[in-house]
PASEBA-1860 file (N, C-alpha, C; in nm, 3 decimals):
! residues 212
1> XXXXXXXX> 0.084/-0.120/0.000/0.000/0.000/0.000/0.088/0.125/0.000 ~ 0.012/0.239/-0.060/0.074/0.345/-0.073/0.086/0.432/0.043 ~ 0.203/0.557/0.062/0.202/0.618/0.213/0.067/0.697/0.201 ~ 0.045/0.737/0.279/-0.101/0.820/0.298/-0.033/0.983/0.210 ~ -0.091/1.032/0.159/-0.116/1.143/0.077/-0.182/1.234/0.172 ~ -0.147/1.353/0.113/-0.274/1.488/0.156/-0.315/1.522/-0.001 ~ -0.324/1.512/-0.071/-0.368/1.537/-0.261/-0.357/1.455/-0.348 ~ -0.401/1.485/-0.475/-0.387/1.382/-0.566/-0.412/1.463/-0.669
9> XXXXXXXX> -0.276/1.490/-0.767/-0.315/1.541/-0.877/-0.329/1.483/-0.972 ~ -0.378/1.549/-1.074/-0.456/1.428/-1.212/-0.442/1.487/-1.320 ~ -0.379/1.417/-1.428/-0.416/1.451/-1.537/-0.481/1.429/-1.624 ~ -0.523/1.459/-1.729/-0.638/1.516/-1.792/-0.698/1.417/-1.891 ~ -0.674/1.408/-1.997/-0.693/1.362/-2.123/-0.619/1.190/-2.084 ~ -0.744/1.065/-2.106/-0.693/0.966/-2.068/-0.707/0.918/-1.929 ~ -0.687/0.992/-1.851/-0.691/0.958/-1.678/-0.872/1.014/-1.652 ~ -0.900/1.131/-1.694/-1.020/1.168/-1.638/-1.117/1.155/-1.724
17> XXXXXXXX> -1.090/1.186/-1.863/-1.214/1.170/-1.947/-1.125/1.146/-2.097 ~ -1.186/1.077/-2.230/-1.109/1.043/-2.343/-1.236/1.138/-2.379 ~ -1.135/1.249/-2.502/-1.211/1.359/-2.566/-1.122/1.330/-2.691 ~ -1.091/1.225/-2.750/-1.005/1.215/-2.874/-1.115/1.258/-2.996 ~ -1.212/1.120/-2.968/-1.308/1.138/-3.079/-1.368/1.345/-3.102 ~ -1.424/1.386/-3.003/-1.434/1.530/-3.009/-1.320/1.595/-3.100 ~ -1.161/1.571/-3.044/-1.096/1.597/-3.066/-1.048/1.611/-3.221 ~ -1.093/1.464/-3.253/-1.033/1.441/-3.424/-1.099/1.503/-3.524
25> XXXXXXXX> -1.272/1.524/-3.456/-1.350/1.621/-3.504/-1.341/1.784/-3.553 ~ -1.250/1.815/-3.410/-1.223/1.978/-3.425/-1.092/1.972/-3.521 ~ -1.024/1.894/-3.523/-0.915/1.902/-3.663/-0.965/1.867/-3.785 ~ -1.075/1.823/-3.800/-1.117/1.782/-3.985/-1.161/1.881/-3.979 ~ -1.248/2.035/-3.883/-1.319/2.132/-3.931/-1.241/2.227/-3.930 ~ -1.098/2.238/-3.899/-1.032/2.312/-3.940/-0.947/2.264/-4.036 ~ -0.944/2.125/-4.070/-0.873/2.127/-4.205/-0.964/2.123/-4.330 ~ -1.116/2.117/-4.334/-1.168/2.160/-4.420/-1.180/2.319/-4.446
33> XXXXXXXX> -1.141/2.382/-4.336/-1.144/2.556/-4.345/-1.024/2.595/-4.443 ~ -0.907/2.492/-4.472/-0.761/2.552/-4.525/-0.781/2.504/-4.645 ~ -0.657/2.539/-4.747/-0.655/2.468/-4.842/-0.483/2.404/-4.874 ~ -0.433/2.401/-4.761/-0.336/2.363/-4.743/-0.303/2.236/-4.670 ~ -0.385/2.196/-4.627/-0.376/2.081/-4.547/-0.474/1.937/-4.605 ~ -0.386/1.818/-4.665/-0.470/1.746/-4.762/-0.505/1.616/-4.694 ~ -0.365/1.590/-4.576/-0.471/1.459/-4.536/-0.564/1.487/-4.438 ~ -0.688/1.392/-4.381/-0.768/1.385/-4.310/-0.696/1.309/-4.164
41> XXXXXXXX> -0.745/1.372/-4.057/-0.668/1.343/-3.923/-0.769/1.229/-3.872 ~ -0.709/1.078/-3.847/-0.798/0.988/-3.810/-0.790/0.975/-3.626 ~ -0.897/0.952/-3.587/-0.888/0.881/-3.450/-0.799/0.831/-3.380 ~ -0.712/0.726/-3.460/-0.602/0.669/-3.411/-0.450/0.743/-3.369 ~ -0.460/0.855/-3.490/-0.374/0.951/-3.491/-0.339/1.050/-3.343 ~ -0.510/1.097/-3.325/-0.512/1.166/-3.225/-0.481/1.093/-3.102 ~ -0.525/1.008/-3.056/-0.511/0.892/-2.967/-0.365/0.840/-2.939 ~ -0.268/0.855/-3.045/-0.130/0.815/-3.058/-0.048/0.966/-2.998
49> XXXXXXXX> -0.072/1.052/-3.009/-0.013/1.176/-2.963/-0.087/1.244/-2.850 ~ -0.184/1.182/-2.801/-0.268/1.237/-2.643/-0.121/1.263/-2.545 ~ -0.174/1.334/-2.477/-0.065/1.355/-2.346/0.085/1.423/-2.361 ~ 0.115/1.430/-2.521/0.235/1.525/-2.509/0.208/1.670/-2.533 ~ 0.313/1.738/-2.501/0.260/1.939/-2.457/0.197/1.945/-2.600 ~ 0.107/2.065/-2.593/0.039/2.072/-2.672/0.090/2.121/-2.823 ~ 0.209/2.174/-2.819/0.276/2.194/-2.969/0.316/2.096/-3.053 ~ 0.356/2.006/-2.906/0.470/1.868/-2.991/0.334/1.787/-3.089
57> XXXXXXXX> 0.219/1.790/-3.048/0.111/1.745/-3.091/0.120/1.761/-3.231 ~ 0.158/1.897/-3.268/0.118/1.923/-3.396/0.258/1.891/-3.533 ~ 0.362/1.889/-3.472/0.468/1.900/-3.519/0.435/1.709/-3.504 ~ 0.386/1.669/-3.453/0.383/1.522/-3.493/0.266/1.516/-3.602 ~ 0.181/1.531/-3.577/0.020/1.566/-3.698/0.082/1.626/-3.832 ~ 0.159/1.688/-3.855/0.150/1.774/-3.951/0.317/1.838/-4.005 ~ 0.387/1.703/-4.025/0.519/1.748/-4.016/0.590/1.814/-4.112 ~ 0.474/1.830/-4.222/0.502/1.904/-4.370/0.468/2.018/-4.417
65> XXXXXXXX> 0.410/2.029/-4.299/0.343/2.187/-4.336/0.482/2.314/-4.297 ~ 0.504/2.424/-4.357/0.653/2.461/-4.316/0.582/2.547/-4.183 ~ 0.641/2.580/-4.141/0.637/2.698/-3.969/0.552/2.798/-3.963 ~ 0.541/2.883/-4.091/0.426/2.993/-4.074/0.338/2.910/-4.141 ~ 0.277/2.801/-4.187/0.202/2.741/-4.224/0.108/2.667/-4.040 ~ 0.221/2.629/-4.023/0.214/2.523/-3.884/0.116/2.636/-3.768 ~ 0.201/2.756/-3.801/0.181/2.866/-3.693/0.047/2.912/-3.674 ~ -0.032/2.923/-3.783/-0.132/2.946/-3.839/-0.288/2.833/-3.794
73> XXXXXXXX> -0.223/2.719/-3.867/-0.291/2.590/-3.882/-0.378/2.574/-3.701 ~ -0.216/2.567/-3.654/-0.237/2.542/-3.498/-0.291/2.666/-3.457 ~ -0.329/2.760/-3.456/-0.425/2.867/-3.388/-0.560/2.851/-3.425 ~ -0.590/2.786/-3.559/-0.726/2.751/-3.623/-0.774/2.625/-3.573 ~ -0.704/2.552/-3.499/-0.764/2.414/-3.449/-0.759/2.410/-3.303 ~ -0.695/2.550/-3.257/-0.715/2.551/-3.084/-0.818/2.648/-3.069 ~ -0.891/2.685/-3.165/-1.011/2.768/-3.173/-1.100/2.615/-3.188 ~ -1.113/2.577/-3.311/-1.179/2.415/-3.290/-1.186/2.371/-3.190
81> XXXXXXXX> -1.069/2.277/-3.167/-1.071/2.192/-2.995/-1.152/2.297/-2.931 ~ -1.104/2.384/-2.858/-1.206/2.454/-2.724/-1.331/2.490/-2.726 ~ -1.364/2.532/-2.862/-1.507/2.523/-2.905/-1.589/2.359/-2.908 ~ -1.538/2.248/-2.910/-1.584/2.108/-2.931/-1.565/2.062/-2.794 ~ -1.473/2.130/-2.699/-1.494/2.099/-2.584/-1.525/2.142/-2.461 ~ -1.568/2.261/-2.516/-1.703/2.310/-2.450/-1.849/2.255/-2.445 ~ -1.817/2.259/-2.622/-1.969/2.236/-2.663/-2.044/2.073/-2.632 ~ -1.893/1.957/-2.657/-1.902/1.872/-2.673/-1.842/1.774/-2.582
89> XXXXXXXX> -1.737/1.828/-2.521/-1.681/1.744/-2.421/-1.626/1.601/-2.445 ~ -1.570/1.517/-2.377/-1.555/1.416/-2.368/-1.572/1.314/-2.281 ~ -1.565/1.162/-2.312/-1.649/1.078/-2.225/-1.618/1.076/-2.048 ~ -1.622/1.079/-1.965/-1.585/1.090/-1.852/-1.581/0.970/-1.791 ~ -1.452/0.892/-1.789/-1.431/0.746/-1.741/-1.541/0.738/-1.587 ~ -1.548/0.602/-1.648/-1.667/0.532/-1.518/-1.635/0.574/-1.431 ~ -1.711/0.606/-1.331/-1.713/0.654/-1.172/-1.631/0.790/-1.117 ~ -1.566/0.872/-1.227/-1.514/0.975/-1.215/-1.580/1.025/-1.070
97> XXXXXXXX> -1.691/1.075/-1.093/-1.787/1.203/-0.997/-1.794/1.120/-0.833 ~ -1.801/0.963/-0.844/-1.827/0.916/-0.713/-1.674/0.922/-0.672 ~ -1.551/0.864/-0.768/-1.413/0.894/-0.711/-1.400/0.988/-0.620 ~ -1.399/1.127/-0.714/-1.408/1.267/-0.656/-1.471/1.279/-0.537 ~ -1.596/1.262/-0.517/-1.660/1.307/-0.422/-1.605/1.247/-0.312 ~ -1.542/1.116/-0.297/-1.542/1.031/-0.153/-1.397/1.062/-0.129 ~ -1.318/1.103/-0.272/-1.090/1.163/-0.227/-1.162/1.279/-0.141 ~ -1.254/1.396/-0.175/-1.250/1.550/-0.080/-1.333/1.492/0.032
105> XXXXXXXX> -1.413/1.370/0.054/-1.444/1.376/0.180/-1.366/1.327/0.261 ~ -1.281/1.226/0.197/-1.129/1.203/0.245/-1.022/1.304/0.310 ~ -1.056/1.400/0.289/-0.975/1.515/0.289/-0.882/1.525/0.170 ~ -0.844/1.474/0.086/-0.758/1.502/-0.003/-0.777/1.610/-0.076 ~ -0.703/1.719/-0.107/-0.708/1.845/-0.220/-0.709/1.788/-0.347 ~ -0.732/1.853/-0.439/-0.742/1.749/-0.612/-0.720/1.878/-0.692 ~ -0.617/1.816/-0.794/-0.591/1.930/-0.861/-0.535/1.870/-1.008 ~ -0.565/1.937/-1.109/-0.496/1.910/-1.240/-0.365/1.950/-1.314
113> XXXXXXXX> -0.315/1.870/-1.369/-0.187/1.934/-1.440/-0.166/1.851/-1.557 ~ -0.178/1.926/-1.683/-0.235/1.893/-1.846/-0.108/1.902/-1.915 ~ -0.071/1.910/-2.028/0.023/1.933/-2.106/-0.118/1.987/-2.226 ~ -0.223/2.039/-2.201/-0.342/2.052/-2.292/-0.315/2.242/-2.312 ~ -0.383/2.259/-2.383/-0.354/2.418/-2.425/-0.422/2.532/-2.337 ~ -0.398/2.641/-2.335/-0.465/2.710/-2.198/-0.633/2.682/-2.275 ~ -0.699/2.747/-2.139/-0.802/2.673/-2.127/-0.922/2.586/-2.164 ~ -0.806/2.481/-2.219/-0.871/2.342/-2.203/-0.881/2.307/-2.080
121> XXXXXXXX> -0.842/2.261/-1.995/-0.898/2.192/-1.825/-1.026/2.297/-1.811 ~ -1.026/2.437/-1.839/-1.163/2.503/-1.802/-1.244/2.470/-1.879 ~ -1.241/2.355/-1.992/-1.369/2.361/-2.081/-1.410/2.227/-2.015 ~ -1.263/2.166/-1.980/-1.343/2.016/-1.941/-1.389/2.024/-1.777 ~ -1.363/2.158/-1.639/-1.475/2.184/-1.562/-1.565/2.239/-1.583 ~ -1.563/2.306/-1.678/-1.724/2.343/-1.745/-1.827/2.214/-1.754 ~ -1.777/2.192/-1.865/-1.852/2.074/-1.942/-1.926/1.962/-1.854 ~ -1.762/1.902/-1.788/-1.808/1.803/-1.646/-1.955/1.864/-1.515
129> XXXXXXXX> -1.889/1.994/-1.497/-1.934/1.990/-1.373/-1.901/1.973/-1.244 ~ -1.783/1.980/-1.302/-1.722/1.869/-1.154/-1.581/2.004/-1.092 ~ -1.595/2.139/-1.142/-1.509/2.223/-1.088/-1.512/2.268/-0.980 ~ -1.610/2.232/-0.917/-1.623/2.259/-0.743/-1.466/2.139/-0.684 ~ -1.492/2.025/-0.734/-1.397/1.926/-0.667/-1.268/1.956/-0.672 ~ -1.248/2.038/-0.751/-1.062/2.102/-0.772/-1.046/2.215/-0.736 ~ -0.932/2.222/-0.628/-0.831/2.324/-0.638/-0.781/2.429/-0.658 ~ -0.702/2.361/-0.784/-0.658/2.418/-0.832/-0.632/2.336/-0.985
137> XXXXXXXX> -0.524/2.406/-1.078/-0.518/2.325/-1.200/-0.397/2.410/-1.269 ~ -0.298/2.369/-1.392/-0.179/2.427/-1.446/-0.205/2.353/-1.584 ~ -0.140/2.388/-1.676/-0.112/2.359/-1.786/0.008/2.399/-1.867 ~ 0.069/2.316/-1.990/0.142/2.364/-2.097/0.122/2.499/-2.164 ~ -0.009/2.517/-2.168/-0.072/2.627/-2.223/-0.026/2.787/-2.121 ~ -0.017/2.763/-2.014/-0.012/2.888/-1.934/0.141/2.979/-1.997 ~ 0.268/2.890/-1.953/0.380/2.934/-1.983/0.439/2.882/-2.061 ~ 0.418/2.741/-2.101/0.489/2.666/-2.246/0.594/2.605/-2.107
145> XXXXXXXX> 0.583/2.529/-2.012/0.687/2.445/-1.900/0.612/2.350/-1.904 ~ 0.754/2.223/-1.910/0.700/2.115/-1.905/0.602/2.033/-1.804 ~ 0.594/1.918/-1.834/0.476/1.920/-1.680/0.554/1.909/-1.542 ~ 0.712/1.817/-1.552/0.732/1.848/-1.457/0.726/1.964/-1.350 ~ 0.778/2.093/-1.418/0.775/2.218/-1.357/0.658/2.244/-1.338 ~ 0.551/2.218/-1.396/0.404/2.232/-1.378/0.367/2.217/-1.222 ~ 0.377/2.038/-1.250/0.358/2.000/-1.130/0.427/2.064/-1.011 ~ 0.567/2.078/-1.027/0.596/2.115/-0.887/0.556/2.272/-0.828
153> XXXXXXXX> 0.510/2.351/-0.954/0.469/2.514/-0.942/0.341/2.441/-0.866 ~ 0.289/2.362/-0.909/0.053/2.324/-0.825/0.103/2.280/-0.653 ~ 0.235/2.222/-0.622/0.305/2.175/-0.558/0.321/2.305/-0.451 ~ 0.399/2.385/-0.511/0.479/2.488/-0.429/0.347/2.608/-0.415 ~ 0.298/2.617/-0.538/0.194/2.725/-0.451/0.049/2.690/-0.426 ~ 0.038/2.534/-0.347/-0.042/2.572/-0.259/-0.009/2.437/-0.123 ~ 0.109/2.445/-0.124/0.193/2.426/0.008/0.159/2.259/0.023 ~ 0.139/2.156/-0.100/0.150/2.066/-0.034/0.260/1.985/-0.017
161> XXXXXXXX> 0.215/1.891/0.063/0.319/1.847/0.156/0.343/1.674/0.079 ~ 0.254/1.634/0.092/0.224/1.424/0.030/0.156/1.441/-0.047 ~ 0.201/1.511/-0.237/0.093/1.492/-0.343/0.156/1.372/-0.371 ~ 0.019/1.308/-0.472/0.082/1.197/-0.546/-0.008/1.221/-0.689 ~ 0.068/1.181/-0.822/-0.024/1.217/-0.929/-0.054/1.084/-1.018 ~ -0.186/1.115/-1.048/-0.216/1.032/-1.133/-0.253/1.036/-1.277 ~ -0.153/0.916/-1.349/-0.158/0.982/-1.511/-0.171/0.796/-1.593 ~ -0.138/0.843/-1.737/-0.179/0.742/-1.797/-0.038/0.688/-1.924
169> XXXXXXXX> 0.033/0.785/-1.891/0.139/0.789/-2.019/0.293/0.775/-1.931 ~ 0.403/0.742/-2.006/0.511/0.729/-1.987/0.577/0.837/-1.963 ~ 0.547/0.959/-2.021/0.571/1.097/-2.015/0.526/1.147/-1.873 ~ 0.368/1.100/-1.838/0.332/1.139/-1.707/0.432/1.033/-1.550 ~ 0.463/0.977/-1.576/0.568/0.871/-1.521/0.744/0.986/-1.503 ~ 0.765/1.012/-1.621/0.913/1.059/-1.631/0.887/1.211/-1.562 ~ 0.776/1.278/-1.553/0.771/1.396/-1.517/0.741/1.427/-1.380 ~ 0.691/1.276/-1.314/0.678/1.293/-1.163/0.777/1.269/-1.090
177> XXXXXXXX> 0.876/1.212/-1.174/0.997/1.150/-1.123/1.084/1.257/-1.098 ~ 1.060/1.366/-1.212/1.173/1.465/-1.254/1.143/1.520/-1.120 ~ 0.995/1.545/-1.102/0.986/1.619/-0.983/0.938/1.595/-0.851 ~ 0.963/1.497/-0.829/0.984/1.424/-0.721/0.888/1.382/-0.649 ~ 0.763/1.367/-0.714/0.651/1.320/-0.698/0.602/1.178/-0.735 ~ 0.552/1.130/-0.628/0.468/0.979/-0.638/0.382/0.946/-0.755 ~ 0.359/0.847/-0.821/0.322/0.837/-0.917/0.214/0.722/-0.926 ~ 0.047/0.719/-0.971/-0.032/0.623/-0.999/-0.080/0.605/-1.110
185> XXXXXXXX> -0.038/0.487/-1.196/-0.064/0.449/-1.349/-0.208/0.433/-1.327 ~ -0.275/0.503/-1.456/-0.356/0.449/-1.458/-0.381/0.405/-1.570 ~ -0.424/0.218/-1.627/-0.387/0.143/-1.716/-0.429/0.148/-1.839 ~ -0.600/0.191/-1.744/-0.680/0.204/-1.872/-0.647/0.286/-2.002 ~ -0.569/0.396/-1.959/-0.532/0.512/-2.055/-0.473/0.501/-2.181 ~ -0.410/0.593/-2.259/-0.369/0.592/-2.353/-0.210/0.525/-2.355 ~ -0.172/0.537/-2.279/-0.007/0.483/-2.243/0.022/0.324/-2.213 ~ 0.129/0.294/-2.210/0.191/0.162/-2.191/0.261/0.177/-2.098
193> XXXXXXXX> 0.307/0.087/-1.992/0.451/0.108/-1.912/0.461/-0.040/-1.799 ~ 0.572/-0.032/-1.800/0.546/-0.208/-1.780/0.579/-0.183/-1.606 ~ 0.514/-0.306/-1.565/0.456/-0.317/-1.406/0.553/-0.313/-1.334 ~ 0.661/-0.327/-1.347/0.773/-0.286/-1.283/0.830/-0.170/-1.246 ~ 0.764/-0.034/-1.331/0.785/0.052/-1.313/0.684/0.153/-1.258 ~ 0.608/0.099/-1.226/0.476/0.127/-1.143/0.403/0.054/-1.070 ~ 0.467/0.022/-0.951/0.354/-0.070/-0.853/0.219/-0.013/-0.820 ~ 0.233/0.140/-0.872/0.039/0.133/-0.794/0.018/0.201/-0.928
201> XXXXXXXX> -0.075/0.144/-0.972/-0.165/0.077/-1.086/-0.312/0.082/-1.088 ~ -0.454/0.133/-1.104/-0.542/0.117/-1.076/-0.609/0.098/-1.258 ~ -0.663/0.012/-1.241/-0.744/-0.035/-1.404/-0.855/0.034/-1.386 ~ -0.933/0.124/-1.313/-1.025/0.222/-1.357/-1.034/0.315/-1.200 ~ -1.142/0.449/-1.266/-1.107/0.546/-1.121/-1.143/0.487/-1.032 ~ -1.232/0.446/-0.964/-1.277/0.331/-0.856/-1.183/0.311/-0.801 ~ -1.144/0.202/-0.848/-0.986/0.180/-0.769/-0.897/0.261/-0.659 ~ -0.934/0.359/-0.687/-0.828/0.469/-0.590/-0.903/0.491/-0.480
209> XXXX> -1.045/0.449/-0.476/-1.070/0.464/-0.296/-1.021/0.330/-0.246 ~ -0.969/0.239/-0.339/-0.889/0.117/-0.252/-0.769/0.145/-0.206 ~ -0.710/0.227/-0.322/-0.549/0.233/-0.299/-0.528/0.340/-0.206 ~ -0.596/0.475/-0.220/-0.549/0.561/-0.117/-0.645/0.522/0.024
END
């Protein structure tokens, strides 16, 4: 079992809710807006690049387009995304809202930290509903810092003491490490990482009123 915590931060896309499909949506309506951009962005695509900062996203999507092309492209599809996930949101893994509710009666603080573009996490407490249960929250989007630094800025300004975060990717793994934070896979997600390198593991949110 894990040491007892005072928080639990979470990230976003994959751990709390899958908004790919939304997602792959707001890129075909901005690549039908251009006339520069010829292939069509599939599901799988988006799903394969979830969870890294939000630029590297595109420079993987779209590696032919030259820089003021790119520069452009990507301001027309972060108008998309936030509009589709407002409007439209994404699925909110099983038992999300009962998780939540029973970590803050726990006492635990809950807070987010994205590699998603500024305010995305506010479209997905919009959307959810569920922004009473957090915190606080950081992103790639605020200053362009990786998540480690993320995390340890949600860390340092608001004084906790035993966070532990929970993510879904290998990236979210290397960035808790960087910063010296506890780490809970969660399997279901978009990521791989083999069991050795994560003893606490939960195969859906549920799980974490076992583990913590």
């Amino acid at each position: 079992m894990p040491p007892r915590f005072d928080s639990v931060i979470f990230d976003l896309d994959g751990t709390l809710w899958d908004a790919s499909a939304t997602m792959t949506t707001a890129f075909q309506v901005a690549k039908n807006s251009v006339d520069y951009v010829d292939d069509d962005i599939t599901l799988a695509q988006v799903r394969a690049v979830t969870g890294q900062p939000y630029e590297v996203v595109y420079d993987e999507l779209f590696p032919n387009l030259p820089a003021a092309r790119l520069a452009e492209y990507r301001l027309l599809c972060a108008r998309q995304e936030l509009a589709a996930a407002r409007q439209h949101g994404g699925a909110l893994y099983p038992g999300l809202a009962d998780m939540l509710a029973y970590l803050r009666a726990q006492g635990y603080r809950l807070f987010i930290v994205s590699n998603c573009q500024l305010g995305y996490v506010e479209a997905f407490l919009a959307h959810s509903q569920l922004g009473p249960y957090f915190e606080g929250h950081q992103c790639f989007g605020t200053k362009r810092l990786p998540k480690a630094a993320n995390i340890r800025e949600v860390v340092a300004a608001h004084g906790l003491r035993a966070p532990v975060y929970v993510g879904d990717t290998a990236g979210d793994l290397a960035a808790c490490q960087e910063a010296g934070v506890p780490f809970i896979f969660a399997t279901y997600g978009f990521g791989r990482i083999d069991a050795a390198e994560t003893p606490w593991r939960i195969a859906g949110l549920p799980d974490l009123q076992h583990l913590l």
